[in-house]
N, C-alpha and C positions, 0 to 999 in steps of 0.2 A: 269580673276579674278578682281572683283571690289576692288579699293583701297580705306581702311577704311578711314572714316573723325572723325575729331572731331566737334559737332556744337561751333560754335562761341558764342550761344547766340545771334545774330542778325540774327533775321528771314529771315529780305531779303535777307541780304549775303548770310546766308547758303542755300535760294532759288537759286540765282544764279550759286552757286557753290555746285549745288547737296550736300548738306549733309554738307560743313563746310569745314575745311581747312585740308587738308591730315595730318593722324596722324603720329606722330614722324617725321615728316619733316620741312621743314624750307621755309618760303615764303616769298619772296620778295615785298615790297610794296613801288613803288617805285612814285615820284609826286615832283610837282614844289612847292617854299615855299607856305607857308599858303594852300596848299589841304588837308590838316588835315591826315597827315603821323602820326604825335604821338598822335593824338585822336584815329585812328584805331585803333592802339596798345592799347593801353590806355584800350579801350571799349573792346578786344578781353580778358585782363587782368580781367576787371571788373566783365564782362557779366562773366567768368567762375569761379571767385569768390562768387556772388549773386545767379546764378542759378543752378550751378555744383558741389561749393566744391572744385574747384580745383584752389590750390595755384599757385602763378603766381609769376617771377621775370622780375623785368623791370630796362634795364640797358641804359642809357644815357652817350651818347658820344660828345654830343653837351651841352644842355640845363643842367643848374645847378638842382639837385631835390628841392630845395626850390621852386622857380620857376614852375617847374612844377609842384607839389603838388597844388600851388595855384590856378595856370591855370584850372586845373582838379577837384578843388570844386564845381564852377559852374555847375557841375552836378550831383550834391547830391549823391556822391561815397566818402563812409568811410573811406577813405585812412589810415587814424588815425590809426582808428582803426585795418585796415585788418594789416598793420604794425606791431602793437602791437599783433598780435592773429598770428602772422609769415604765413598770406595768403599772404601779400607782400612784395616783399623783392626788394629796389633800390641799385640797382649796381654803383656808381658813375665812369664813366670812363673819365666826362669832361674833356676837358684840365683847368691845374690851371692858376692863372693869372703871374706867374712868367712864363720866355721863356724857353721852352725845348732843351735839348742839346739833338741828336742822338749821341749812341758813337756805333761804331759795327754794325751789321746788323740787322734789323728791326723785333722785335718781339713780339708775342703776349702772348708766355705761361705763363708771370705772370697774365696779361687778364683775361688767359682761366682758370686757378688755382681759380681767384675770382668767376667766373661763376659758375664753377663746385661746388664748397663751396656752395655758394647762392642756387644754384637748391636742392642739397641733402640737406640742412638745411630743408626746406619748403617743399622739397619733389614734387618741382613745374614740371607740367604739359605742362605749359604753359611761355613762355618767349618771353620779346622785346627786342632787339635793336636797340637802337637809339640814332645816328643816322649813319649807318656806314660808310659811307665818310667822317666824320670829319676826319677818320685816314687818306686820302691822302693829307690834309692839312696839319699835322703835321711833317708827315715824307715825305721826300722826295729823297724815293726809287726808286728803278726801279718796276712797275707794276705787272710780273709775280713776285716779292719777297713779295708784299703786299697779292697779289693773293692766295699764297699759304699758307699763315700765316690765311688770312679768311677763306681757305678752313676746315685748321684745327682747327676756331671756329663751323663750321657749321658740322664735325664731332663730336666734343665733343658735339653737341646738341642731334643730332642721338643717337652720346653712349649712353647719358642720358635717351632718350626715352622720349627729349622734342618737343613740337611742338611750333616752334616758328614761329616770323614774325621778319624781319630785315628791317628797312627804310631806301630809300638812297633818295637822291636829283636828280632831272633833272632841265635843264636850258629851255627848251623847253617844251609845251603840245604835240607836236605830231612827235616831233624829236627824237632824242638818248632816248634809256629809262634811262639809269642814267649819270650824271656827268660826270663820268668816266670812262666808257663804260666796268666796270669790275664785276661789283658786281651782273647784273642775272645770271653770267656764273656758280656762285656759290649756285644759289639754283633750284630747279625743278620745284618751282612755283614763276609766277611773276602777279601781281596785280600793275593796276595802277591807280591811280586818279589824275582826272585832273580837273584848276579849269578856266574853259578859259574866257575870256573877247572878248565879238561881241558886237561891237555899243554902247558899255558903258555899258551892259548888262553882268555877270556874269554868268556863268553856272557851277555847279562842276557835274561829272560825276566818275565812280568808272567803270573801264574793267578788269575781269580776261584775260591777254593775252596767260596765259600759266597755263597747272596744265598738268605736265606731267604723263601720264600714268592712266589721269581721264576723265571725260566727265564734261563741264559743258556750260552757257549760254554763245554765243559769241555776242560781240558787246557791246557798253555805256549802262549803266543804270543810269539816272539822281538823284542826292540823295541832301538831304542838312544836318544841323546841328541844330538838335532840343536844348535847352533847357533842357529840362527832357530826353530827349532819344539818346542825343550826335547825332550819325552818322544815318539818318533813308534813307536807299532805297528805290527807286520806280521802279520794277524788271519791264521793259516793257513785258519779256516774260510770267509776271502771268498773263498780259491780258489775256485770249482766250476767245474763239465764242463759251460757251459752258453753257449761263446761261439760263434761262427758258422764255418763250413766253408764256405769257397770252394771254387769249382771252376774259379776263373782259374787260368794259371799264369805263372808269372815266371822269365825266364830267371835259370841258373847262374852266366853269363857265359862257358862254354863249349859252342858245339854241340854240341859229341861226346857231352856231359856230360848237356845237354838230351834230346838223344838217347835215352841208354842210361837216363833217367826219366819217359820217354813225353812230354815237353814242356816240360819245368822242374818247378821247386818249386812245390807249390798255396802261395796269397797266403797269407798268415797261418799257414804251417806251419817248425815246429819240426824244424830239421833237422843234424845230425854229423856232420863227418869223424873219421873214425879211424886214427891213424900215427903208427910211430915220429917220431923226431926226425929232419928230412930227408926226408921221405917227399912232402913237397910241399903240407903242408897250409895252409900259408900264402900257398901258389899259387892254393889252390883260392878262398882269401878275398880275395885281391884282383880275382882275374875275378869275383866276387861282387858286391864293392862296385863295380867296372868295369860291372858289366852293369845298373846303374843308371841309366847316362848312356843307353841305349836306349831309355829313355822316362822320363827325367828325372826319375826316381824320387830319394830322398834318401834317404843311406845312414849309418847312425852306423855306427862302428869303435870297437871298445875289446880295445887292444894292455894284454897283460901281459904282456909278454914281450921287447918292443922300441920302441924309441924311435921317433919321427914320423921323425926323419930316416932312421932307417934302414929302415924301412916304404915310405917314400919311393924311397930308392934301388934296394931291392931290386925296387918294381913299376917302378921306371923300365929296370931291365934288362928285363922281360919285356914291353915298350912301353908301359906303364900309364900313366898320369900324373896322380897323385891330387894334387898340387898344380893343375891345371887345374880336377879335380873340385870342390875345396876353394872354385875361387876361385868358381866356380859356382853355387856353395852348393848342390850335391850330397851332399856329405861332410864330415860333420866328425870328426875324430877324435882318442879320449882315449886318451891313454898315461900309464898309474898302474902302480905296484908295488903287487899286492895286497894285499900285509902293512898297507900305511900307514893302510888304515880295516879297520872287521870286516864280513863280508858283509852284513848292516842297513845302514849307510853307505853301501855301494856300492850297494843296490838302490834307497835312496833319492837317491841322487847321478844315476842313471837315469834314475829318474823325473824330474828336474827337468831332466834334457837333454832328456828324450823330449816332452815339455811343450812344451818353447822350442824344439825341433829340427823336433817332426813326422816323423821319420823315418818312409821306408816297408820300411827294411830295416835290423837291425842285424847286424854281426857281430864275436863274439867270439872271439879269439887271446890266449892260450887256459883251455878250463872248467879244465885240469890244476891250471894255476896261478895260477889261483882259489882254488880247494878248498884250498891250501894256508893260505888266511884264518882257518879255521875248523873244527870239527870236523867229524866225519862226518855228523853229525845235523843240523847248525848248513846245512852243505852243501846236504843234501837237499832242509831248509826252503828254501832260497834255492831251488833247482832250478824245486820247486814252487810257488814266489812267482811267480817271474821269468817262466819259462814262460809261468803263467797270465795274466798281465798283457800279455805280447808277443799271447797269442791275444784274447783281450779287445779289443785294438789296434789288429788286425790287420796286425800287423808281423811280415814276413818272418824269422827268425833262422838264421844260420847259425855253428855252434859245431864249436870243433875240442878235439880230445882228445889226448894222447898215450899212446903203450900202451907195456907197460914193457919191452916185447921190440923186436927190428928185424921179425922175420918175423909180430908182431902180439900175441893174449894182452889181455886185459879188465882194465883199469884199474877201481881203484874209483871213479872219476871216472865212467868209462863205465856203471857198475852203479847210480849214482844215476840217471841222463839218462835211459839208452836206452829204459826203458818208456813215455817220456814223447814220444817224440822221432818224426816223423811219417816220416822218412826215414833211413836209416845209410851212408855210403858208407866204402868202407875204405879208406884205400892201404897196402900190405903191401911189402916187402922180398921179390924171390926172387933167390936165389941158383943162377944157370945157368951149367955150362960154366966155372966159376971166375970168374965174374964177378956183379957185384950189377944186378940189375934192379926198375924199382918196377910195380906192378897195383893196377890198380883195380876196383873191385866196387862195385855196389849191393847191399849187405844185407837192404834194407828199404826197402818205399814202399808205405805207409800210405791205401787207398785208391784205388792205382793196380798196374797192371802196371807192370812195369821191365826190363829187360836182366840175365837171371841169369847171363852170362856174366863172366869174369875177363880182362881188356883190360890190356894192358902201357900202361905210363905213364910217360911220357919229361916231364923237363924241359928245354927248347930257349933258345937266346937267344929266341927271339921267344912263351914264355909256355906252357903245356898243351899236349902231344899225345897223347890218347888212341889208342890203336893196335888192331890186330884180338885176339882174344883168344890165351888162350895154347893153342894147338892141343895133344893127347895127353901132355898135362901135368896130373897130381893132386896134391892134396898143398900147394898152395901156402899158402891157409889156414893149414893146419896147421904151414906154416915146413918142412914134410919135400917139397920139389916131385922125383916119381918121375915119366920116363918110363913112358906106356903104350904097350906094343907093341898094333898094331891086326894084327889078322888078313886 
């Protein structure tokens, strides 16, 4: 028998968690400070007041409600008002600022009496607490006497035929789940977020570890904290292998290029330059977003690496003119320093251009310094997000890398991408005759033949010249180019 949910109102959670959070039960949500333990709440409360109708109480054991009221402006939630209209109702459990005397044994049924009152006033569906470890700071009972006094909050929530959430505190991301090691014993689901810190680098992630007697996704989902939408997940398991193959193709913005790939890029494929710095790879993305205008295609740009103006300039030497594009509404393009959000941020900053944009092509300069947003893991996720979402789309992308050599060599940039990546094209560095020369190569085309030869690659005033290959020359790959003597 499948165990009924209630939706949350947050899409991804309830993705992750099949359908939402088990009705008339009680789930624990447990997380170190600042992982946004009373934003869940918060947003579980909101989200079924704004989409559902269904009134909520939210009870605080910690945080004063002035304070939180405030807190929780910031994301354009009527508190005021749902107050006033009895959708929400604050329980105030904090302790006061004078010292508490225990006299007698530790109890909660005056607590529970305000709870009970609260839910049937409003008739609430839905209920938080928070934060429920305050109480082993105050009293300082024996454990099974605490234990059993929360058991019979989390009954009187069943009675009610509430679905709550209860937040407790952990000291550790990946040690004890709470404080206290008492409060999941007390509910049949446990959720945890975490908000960990690698290399100076922040990652918050959200795991269901337990929903007893349900099915749902196991393992991290990385999430951040929007602005407009509080809490937004990035369920890795919506990726799947399951979106459509074209077999259009769409030009490079270079013949020669078209050429040496049997016709352009297929529509909706996932495609790499690979090269040092100067190698031309930012060449190759403007005849990209260029080769747009040929059938009035619309192309996003998202620069990390240089400014509008100077993107500008530099395709204006090669005859480009993405100010024309621009005015056309062919092109629009974002120029950000990656650091300034975490890759969560930025994948949803995306989506909300790719939305209002419609783009049928994007390209990004560059994934290098991106990856610098985030850890190695944090990375991959995004790879794997992003990717999937362009194919889903059916939006062309065109991504560039840099390698950490001039004559070439595998970036860890590149080792996240390239198994994902439907085409690879190189430009390399050779060194001929005491002088530097660039080549170009297809690596890889997914689906298609391609040109496996190695082509000299000139940058001109007037934009790309692919050239014949490089005749009784090996080696270049490799950064070591040897004459072959031919017989």
């Amino acid at each position: 028998m499948n165990l009924k949910k209630l939706e949350t109102g947050n899409a991804s959670f309830d993705h992750i968690s099949h359908g939402g959070l088990p009705l008339g039960r009680t789930t624990l949500v447990a997380g170190s400070s600042g992982s946004a333990k009373t934003l869940f709440g918060a947003q579980f409360l909101a989200m079924g007041i704004e989409l559902f109708d269904q009134a909520g109480v939210f009870v605080t054991f910690e945080e004063q409600i002035d304070d939180i009221r405030k807190n929780l402006k910031s994301f354009n939630w009527d508190i005021d008002t749902w107050e006033k209209e009895g959708k929400w109702i604050f329980v105030d459990a904090a302790p006061k600022e004078e010292n508490v005397v225990a006299v007698g044994d530790f109890d909660l049924s005056a607590f529970r009496v305000r709870l009970e009152r609260a839910v049937q006033r409003c008739k609430a569906q839905r209920v938080v607490i928070d934060s429920i470890g305050s109480i082993f700071t105050q009293f300082h009972e024996e454990t099974h006497t605490i234990r059993r006094e929360l058991i019979q909050v989390a009954l009187t929530l069943s009675r009610l035929g509430a679905t709550s959430i209860i937040t407790a505190e952990r000291l550790e991301e990946y040690g004890k789940i709470t404080r206290f090691g008492v409060e999941e014993f007390l509910t049949d689901n446990v959720v945890i977020l975490r908000n960990v810190l690698h290399n100076e680098k922040r990652r918050r992630t959200i795991e269901i570890l337990k929903f007893r007697g349900s099915n749902h996704e196991k393992g991290e989902n990385p999430f951040t904290i929007n602005p407009e939408k509080a809490i937004v997940i990035i369920p890795l398991s919506a990726m799947n292998l399951k979106h459509i193959s074209s077999n259009e193709r769409i030009t490079s913005g270079i013949p020669a290029l078209d050429d040496m790939i049997n016709g352009g890029f297929y529509k909706g494929s996932i495609n790499l330059v690979s090269g040092a710095i100067g190698a031309g790879k930012t060449l190759l993305i403007a005849n990209f977003v260029n080769g747009a205008w040929e059938k009035k295609e619309r192309c996003l740009l998202l620069a990390f690496e240089e400014s509008n103006e100077q993107l500008n300039r530099n395709a204006a030497g090669w005859g480009i003119d993405f100010n024309q594009l621009e005015e056309e509404g062919l092109l629009k393009v974002i120029c950000v320093y990656p650091e300034i959000s975490s890759l969560e941020d930025h994948f949803i900053n995306i989506q909300e251009v790719v939305k209002d944009f419609k783009p049928d092509r994007i390209a990004i300069d560059s994934l290098s310094a991106l990856s610098r947003a985030s850890s190695d893991k944090g990375f991959r996720e995004f790879i794997i997000a992003f990717t999937s979402y362009l194919k889903h789309h059916e939006i062309t992308g065109l991504f560039t890398s840099n390698t950490p050599l001039l004559a070439g060599g595998t970036s860890d940039t590149e080792g996240n991408i390239s198994p994902i990546t439907d085409s690879i094209i190189l430009l390399r560095y050779v060194e001929m005759n005491g002088e530097m020369q660039r080549s170009i190569a297809v690596l890889k085309m997914r689906g298609s033949r391609h040109d496996s030869s190695i082509r000299k690659f000139s940058i001109t005033d007037e934009g790309a010249k692919i050239g014949k290959h490089f005749a009784g020359i090996s080696g270049i790959l490799t950064g070591n180019p040897m004459l072959i003597k031919l017989e």
